[in-house]
C-alpha positions as CSV (number, residue, x, y, z in Angstrom):
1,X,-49.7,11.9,84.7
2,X,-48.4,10.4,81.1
3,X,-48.1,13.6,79.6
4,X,-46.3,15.4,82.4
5,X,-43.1,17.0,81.5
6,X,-40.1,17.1,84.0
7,X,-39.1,20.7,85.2
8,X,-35.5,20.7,85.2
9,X,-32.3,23.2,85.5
10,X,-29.0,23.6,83.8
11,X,-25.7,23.9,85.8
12,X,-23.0,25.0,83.5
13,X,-23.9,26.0,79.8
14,X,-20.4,26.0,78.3
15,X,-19.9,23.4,75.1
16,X,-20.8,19.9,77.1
17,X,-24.4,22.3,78.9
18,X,-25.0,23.6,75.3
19,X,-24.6,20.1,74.0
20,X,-26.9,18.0,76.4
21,X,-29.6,20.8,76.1
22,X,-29.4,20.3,72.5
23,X,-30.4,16.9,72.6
24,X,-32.4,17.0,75.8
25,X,-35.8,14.8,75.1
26,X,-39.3,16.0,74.2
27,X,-40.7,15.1,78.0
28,X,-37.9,17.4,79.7
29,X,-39.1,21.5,80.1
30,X,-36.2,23.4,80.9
31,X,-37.0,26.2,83.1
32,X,-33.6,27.1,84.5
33,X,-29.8,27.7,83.5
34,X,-27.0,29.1,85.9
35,X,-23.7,29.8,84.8
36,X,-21.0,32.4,85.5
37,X,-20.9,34.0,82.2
38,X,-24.9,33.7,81.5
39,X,-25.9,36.8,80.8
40,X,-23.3,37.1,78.2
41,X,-22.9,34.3,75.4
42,X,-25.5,31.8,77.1
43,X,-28.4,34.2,77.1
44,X,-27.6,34.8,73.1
45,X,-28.2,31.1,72.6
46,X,-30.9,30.3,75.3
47,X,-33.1,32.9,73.9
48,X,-36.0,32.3,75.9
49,X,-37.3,35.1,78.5
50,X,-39.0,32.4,80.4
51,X,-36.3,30.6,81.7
52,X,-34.7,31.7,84.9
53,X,-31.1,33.0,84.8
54,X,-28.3,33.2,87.4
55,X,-24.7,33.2,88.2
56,X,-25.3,31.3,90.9
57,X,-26.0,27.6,91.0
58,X,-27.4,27.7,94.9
59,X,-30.1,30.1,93.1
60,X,-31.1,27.8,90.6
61,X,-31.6,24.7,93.2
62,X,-33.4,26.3,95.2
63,X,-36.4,26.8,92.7
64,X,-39.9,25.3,94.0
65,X,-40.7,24.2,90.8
66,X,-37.6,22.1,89.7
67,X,-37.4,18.5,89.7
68,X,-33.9,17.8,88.1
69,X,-30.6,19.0,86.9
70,X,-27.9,18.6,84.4
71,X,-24.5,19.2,85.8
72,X,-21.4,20.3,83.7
73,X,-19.5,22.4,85.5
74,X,-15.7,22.2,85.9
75,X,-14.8,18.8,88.3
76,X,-14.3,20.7,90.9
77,X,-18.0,22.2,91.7
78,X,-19.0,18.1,90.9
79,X,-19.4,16.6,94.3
80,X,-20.6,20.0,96.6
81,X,-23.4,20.6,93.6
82,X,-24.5,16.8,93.7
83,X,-24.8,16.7,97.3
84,X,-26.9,20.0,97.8
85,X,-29.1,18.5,95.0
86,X,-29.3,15.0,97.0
87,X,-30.5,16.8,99.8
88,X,-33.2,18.4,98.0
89,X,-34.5,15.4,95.9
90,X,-33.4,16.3,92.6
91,X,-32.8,14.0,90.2
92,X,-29.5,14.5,88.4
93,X,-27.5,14.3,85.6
94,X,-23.8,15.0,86.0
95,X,-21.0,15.0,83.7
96,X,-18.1,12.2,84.6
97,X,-16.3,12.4,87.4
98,X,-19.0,12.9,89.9
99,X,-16.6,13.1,93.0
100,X,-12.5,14.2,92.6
101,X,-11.8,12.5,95.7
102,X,-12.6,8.9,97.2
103,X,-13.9,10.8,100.6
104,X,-16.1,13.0,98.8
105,X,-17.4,10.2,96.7
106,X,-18.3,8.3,99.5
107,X,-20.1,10.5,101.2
108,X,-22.5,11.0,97.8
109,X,-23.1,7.1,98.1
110,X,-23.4,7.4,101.7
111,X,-26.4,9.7,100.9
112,X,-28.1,8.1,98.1
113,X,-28.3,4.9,100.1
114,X,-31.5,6.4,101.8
115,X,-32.7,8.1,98.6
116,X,-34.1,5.0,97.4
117,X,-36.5,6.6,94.6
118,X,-33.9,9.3,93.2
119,X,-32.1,8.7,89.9
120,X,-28.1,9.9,90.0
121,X,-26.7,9.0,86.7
122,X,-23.2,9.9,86.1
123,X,-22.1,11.1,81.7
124,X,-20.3,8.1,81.4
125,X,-21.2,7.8,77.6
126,X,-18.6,5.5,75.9
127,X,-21.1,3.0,77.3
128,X,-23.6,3.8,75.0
129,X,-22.0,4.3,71.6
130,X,-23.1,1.7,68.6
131,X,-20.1,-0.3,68.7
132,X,-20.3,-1.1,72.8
133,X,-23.5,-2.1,72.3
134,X,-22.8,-4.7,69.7
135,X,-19.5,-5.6,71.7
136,X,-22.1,-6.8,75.2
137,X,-24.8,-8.3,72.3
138,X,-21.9,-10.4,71.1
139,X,-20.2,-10.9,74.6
140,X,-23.7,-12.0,76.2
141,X,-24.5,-14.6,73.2
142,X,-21.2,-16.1,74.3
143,X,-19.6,-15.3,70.7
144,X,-15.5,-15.3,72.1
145,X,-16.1,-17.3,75.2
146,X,-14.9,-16.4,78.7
147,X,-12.8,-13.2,79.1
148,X,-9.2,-13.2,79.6
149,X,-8.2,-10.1,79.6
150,X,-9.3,-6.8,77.8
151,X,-6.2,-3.7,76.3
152,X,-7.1,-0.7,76.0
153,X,-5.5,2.4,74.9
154,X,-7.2,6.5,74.7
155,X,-4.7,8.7,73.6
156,X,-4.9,12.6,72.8
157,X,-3.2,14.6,70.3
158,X,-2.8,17.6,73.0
159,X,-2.3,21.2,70.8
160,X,-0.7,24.3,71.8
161,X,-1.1,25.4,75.4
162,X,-2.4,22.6,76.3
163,X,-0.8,22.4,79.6
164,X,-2.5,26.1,80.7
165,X,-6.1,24.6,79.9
166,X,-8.6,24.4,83.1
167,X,-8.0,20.5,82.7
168,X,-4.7,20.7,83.9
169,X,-5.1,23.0,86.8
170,X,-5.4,20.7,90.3
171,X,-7.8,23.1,91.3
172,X,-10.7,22.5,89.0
173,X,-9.8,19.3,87.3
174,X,-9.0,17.5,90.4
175,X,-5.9,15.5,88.0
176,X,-4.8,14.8,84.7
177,X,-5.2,11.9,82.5
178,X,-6.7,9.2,85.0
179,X,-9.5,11.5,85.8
180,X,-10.0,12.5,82.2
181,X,-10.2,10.0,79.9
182,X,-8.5,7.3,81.8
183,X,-12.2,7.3,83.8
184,X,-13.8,6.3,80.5
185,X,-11.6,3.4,80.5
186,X,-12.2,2.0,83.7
187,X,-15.4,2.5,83.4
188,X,-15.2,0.4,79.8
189,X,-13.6,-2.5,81.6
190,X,-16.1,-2.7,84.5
191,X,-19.0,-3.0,82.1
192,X,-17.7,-6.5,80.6
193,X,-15.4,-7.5,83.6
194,X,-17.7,-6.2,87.2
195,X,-15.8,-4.8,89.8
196,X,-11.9,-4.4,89.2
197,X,-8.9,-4.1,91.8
198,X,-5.8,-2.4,90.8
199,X,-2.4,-4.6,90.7
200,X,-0.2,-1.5,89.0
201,X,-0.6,2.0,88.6
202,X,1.9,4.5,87.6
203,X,1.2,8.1,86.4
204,X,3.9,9.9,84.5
205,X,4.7,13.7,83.3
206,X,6.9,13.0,80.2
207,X,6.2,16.3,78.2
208,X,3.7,19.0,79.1
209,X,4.7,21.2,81.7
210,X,2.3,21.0,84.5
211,X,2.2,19.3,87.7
212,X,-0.5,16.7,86.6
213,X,-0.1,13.6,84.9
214,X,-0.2,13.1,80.9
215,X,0.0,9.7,81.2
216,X,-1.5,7.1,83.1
217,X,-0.9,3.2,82.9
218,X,-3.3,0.8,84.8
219,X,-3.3,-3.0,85.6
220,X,-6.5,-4.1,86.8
221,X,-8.4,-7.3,87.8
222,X,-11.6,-8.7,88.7
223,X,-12.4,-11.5,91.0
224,X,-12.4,-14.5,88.2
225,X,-8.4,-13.0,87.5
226,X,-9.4,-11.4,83.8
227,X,-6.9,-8.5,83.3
228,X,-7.7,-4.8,81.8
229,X,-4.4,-3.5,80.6
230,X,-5.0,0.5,80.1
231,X,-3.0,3.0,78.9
232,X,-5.3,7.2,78.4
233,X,-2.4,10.1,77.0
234,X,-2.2,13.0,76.0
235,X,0.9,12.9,74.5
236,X,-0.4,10.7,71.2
237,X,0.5,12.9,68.7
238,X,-2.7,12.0,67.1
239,X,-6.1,11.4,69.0
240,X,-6.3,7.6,69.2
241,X,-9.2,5.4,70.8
242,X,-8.9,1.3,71.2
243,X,-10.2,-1.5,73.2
244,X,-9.7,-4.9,72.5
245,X,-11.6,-7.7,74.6
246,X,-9.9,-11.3,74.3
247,X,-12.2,-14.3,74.8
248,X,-11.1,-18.0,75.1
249,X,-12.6,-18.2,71.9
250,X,-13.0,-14.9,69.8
251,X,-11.8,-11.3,70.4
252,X,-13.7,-8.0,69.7
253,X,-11.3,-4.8,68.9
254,X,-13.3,-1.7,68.8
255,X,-11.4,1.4,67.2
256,X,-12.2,5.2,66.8
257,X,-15.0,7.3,68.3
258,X,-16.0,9.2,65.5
259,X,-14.6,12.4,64.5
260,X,-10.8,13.3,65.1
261,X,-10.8,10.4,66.6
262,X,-11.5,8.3,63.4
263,X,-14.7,6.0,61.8
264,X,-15.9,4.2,65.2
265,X,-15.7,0.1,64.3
266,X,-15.9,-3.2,65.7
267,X,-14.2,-6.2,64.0
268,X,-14.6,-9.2,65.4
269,X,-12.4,-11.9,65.1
């Protein structure tokens, strides 16, 4: 049916939950929201008597009537939620990373491999702002020739007590910067260079005290030999966000992501 809107369920309703739902499209009906704190702050906001809330996010999957789900929880919950959801044919949304481990990861792709019609789609969003896009337009018209190697550098300004934020706790982040915005990164790199394999990695404590990394330096490198230099902080000073991609003929430098982050732009040279 055209006109057939998609029952689906929200797993975490914190800023990221309250910011998806906000710009959830028109052919979505949200029916369901768990979170710990729900009948607090997120009922106020939700406002609607007809959606089902609950603490629990095994209640909410468990709902006859549901037929996908937005997850943006703490990292932690990531992989166990994704998997129950697998197993019942939900379609899902989930907030980057969707695994904190390699063996838990694998086992998600282990399962989708006979889930043929299900969509997993994990919030890697950089991907998708205006200045990527132009970036692969230009890249695919063949504008700064082949690839040699791309730099990039995302860098946090990090603010009082930083180091006692869930984000730094093992437990629920699963690690510091590489997980955090070091992900993005990769991620970044793969879309214009394919599959990477790392030559040098080295993750370094140098200020906040915490037992997780606040900084993260990566060498990686595809099968053709282009390079992805990449360097994600948290000890910046001031929020910073750049990628440059060197062609043979051309290079593309892509600065800011908007907000404290700065006016997102592409020069290309």
């Amino acid at each position: 049916m055209k006109n057939k809107k998609i029952n689906i369920g929200l797993i975490g309703h914190g800023v990221v939950g309250e910011r998806r739902l906000n710009n959830l499209p028109k052919f979505f009906n949200l029916i369901a929201c768990a979170d710990p704190n729900i009948f607090s702050s997120s009922k106020k906001k939700l406002g609607n008597n007809k959606i089902f809330l609950t603490k629990n996010w095994k209640d909410l999957i468990k709902l006859k009537s549901l037929e996908a789900v937005i997850i943006s929880t703490t990292h932690y919950l990531h992989s166990d939620i994704l998997l129950q959801c697998i197993k019942l044919n939900l379609h899902v949304f989930i907030e980057k990373p969707a695994g904190i481990s390699e063996i838990k990861t694998k086992k998600i792709i282990s399962k989708l491999k006979s889930k043929k019609n299900l969509r997993i789609r994990v919030g890697f969003n950089h991907r998708y702002h205006p200045a990527f896009l132009k970036a692969k337009n230009l890249i695919n018209a063949n504008r700064i020739g082949k690839i040699i190697f791309i730099r990039g550098v995302y860098g946090h300004g990090g603010r009082l007590g930083y180091e006692k934020e869930w984000r730094f706790k093992k437990k629920l982040s699963g690690g510091g910067e590489l997980i955090d915005k070091g992900s993005h990164l990769i991620d970044l790199s793969r879309l214009f260079l394919g599959d990477l394999k790392v030559n040098f990695s080295n993750l370094k404590n140098y200020f906040w005290k915490m037992k997780l990394e606040d900084n993260c330096f990566l060498n990686l490198e595809n099968k053709n030999g282009s390079l992805a230099f990449l360097h994600a902080s948290c000890t910046e000073w001031k929020n910073k966000f750049s990628f440059e991609i060197f062609g043979k003929s051309g290079k593309i430098e892509i600065n800011g992501l908007g907000k404290s982050y700065g006016p997102e732009s592409l020069t290309f040279y």
